[in-house]
py3Dmol code that shows the C-alpha trace and the ligand (Angstrom):
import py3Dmol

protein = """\
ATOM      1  CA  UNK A   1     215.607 247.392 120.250  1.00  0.00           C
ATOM      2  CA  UNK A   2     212.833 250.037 119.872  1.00  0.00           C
ATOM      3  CA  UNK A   3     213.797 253.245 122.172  1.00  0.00           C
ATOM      4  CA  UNK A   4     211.352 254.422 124.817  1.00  0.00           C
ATOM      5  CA  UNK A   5     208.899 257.531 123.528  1.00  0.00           C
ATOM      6  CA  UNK A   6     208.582 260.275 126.359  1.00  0.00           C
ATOM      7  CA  UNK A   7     204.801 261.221 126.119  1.00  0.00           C
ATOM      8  CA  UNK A   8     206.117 263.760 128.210  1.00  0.00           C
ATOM      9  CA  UNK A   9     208.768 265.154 126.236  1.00  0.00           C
ATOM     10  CA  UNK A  10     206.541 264.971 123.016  1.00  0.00           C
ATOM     11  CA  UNK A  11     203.867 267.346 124.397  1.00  0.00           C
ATOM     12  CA  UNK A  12     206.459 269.942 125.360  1.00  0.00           C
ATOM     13  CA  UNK A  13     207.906 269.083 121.158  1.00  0.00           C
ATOM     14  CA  UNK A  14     204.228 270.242 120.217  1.00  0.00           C
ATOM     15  CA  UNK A  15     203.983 273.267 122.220  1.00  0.00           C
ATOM     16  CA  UNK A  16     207.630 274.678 121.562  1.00  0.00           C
ATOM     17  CA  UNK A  17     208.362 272.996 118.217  1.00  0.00           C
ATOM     18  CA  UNK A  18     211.511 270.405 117.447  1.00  0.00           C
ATOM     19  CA  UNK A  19     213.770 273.067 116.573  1.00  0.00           C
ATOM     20  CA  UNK A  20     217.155 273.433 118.438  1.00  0.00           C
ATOM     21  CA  UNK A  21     216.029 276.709 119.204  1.00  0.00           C
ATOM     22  CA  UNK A  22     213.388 275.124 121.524  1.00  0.00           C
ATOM     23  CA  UNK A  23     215.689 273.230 123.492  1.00  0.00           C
ATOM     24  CA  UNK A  24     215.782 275.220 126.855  1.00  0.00           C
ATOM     25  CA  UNK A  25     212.351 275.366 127.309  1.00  0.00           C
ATOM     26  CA  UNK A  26     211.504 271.735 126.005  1.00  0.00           C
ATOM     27  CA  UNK A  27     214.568 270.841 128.762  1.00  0.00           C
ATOM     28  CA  UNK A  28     212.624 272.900 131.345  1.00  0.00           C
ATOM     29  CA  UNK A  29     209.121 271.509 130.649  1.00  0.00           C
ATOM     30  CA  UNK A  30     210.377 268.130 130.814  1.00  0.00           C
ATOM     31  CA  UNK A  31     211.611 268.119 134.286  1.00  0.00           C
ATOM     32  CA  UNK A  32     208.251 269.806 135.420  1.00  0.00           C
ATOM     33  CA  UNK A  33     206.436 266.498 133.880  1.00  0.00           C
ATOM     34  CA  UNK A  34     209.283 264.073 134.986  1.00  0.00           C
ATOM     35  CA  UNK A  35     210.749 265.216 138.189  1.00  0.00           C
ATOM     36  CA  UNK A  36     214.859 265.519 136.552  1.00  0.00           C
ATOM     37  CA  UNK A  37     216.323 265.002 133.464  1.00  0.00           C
ATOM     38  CA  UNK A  38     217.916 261.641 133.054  1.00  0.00           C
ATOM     39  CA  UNK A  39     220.376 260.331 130.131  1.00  0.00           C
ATOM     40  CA  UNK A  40     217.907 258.471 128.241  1.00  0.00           C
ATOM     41  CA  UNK A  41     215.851 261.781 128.349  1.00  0.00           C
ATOM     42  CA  UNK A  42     218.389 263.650 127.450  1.00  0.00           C
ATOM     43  CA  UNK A  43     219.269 261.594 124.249  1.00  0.00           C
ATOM     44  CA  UNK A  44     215.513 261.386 123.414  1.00  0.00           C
ATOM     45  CA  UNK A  45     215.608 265.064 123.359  1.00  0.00           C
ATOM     46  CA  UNK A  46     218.850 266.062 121.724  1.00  0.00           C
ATOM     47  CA  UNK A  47     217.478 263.363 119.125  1.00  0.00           C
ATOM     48  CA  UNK A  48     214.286 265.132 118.471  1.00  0.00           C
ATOM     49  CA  UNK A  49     215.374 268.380 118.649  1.00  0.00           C
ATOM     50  CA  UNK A  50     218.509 267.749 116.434  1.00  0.00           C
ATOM     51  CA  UNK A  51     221.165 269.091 119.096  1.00  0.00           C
ATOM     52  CA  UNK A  52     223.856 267.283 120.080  1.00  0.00           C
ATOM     53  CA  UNK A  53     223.788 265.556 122.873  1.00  0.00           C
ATOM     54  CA  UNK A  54     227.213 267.202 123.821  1.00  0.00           C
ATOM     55  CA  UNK A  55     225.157 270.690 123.572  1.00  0.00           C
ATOM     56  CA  UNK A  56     222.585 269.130 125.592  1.00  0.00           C
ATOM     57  CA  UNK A  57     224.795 268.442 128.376  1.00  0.00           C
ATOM     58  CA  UNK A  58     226.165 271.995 127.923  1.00  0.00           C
ATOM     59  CA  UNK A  59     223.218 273.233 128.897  1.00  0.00           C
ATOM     60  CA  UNK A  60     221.823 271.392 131.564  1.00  0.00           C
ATOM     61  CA  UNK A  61     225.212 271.523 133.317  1.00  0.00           C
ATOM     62  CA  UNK A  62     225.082 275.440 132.793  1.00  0.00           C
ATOM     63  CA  UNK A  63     221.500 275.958 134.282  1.00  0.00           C
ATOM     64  CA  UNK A  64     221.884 274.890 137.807  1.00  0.00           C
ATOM     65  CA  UNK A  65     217.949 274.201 137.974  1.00  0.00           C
ATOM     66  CA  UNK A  66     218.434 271.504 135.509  1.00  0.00           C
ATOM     67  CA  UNK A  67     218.491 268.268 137.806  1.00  0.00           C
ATOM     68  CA  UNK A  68     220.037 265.114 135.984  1.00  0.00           C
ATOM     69  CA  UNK A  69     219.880 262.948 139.352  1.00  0.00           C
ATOM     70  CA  UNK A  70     216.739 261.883 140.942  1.00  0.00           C
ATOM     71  CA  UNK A  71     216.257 263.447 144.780  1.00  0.00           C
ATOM     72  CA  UNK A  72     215.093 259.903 146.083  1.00  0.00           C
ATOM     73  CA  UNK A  73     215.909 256.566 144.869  1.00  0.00           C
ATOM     74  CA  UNK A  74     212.531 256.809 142.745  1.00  0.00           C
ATOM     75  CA  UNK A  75     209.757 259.801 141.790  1.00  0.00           C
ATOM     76  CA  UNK A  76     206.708 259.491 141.579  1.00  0.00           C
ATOM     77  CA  UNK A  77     204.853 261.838 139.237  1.00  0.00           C
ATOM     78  CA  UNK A  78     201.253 261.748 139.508  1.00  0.00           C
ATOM     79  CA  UNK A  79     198.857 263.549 137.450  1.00  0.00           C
ATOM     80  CA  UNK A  80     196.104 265.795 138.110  1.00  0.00           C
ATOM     81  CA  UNK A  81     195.616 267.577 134.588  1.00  0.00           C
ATOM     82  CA  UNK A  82     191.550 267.850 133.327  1.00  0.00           C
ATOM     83  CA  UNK A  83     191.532 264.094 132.176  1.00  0.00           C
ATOM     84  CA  UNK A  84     193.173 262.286 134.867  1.00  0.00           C
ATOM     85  CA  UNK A  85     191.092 264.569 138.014  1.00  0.00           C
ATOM     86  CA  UNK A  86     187.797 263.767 136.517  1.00  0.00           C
ATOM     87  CA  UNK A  87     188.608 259.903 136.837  1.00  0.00           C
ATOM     88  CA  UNK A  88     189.202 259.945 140.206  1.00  0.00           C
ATOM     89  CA  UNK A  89     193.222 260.855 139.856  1.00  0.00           C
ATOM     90  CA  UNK A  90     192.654 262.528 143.294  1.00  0.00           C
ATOM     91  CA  UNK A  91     191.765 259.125 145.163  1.00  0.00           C
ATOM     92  CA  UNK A  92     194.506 257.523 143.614  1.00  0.00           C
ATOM     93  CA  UNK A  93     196.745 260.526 145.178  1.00  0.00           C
ATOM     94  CA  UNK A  94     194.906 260.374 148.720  1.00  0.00           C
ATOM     95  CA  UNK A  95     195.805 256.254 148.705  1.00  0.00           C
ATOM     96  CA  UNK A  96     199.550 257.123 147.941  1.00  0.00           C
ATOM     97  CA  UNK A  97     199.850 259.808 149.943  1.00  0.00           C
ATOM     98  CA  UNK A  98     198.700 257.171 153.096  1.00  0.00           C
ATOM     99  CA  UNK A  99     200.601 254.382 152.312  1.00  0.00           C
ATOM    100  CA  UNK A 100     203.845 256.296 151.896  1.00  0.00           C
ATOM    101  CA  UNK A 101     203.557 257.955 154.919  1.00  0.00           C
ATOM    102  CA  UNK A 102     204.056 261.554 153.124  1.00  0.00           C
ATOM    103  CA  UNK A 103     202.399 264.311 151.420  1.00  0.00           C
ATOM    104  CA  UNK A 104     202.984 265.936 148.251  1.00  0.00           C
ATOM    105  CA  UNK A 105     205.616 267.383 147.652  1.00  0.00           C
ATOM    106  CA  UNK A 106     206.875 265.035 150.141  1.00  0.00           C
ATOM    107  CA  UNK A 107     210.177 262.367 150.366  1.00  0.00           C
ATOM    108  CA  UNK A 108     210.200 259.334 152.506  1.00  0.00           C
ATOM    109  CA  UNK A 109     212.377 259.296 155.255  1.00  0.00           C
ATOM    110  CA  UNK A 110     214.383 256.493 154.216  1.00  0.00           C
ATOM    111  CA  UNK A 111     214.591 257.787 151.089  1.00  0.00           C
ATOM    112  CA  UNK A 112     213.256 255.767 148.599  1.00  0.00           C
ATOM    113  CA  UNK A 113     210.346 257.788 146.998  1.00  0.00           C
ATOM    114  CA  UNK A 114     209.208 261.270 146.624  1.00  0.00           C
ATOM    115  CA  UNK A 115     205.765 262.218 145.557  1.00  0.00           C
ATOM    116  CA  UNK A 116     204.906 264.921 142.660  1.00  0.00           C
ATOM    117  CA  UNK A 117     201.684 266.277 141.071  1.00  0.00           C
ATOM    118  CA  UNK A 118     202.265 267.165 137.232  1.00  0.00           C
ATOM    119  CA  UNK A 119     199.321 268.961 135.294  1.00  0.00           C
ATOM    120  CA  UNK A 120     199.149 266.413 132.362  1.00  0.00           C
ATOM    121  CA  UNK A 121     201.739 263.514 131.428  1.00  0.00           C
ATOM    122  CA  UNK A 122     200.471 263.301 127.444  1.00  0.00           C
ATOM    123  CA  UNK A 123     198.663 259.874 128.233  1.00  0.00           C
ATOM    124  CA  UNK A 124     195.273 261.246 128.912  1.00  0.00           C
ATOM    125  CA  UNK A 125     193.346 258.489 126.882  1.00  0.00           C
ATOM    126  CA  UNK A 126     194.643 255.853 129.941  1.00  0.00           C
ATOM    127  CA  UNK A 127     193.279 258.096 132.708  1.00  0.00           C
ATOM    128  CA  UNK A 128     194.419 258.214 135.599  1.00  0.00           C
ATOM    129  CA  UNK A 129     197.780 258.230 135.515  1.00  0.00           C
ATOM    130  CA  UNK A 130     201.203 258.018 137.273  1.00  0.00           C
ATOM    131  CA  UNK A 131     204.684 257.875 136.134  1.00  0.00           C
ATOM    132  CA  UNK A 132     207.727 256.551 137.829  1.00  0.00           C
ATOM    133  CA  UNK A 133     211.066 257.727 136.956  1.00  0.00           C
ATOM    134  CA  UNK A 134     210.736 258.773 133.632  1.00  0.00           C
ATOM    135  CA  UNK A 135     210.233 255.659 131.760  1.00  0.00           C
ATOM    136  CA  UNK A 136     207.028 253.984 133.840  1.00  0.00           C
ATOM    137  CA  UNK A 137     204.095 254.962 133.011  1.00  0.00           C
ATOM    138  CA  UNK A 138     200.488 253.138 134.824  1.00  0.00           C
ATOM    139  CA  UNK A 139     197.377 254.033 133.416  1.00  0.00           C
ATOM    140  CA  UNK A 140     193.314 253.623 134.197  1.00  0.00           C
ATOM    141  CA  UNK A 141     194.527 253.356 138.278  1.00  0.00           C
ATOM    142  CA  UNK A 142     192.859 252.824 141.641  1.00  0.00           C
ATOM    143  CA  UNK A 143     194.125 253.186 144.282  1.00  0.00           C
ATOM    144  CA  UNK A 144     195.064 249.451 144.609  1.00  0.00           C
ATOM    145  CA  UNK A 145     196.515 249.382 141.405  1.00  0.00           C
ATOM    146  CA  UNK A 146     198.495 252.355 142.204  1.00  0.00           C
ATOM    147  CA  UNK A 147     199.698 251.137 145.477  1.00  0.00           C
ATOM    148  CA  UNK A 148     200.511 247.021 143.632  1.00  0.00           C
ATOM    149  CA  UNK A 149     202.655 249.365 141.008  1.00  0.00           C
ATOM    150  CA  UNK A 150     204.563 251.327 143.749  1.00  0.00           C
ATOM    151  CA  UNK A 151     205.281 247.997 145.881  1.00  0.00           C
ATOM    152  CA  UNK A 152     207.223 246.950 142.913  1.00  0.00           C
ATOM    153  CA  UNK A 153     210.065 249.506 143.667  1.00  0.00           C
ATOM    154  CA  UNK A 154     210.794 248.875 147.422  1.00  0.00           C
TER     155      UNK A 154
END
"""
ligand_1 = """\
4
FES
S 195.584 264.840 132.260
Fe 196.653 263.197 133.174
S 197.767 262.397 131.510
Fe 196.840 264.105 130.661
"""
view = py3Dmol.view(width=600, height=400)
view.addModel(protein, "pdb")
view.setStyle({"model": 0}, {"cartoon": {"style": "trace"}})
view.addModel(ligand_1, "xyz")
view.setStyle({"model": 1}, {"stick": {}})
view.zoomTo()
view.show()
């Protein structure tokens, strides 16, 4: 089975190299863009980087801002970098914002979501875009696409 590629974890590769030495601040970048750090994550990056995934844990479990559990059942990253703003990423926010009842930032009171803003999430070309949880990424959204991909999860 081919493994999932983190756009998201590749964009941090290019701007800190995939060098073991890099693997704090690739760690680091890749929560910004993802919301927490989860297993497959980590093995993408101990794989890229050439670490061990045993080192990998080290660290993470070291740092106490490293967060390898999500702080609602699912997080929603949503992206306001250059490409994803000038296609109307902002209306696609507004809409999620109103159906889930929150702001961002912001968790649901039963739990189930919380809503991000991440600068860019390395898919640019499928504008705009949210992820959820790491591995789901929807591209080219409205705001009733956005809302049909988020209904999926309740
Ligand atoms: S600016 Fe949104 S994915 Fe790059």
């Amino acid at each position: 089975m081919e493994k999932t590629r983190y756009p998201q974890v590749e964009m941090e590769i290019r701007k800190w190299g995939s060098k073991p030495s890099s693997l704090i601040q690739v760690l680091h970048g890749t929560q910004e863009r993802i919301g927490y750090l989860s297993q497959n994550v980590l093995e993408y990056i101990a794989e890229r980087l050439n670490v061990s995934l045993s080192k990998v844990y080290g660290v993470v479990t070291f740092y106490n801002f490293f967060k390898t559990q999500k702080d609602a059942d699912h997080i929603i990253m949503t992206c306001m970098g250059t490409a994803c703003y000038v296609k109307n990423g902002e209306e696609v926010i507004k809409a999620i914002e109103k159906y889930l009842g929150i702001k961002m930032g912001g968790k649901t009171s039963d739990g189930k979501f919380s809503l991000r803003i991440v600068r860019c999430l390395g898919a640019c070309g499928m504008a705009p875009v949210m992820c959820i949880d790491g591995d789901d990424i929807y591209g080219r959204l409205t705001p009733e696409k956005a809302i049909e991909a988020i209904k999926r999860y309740q």
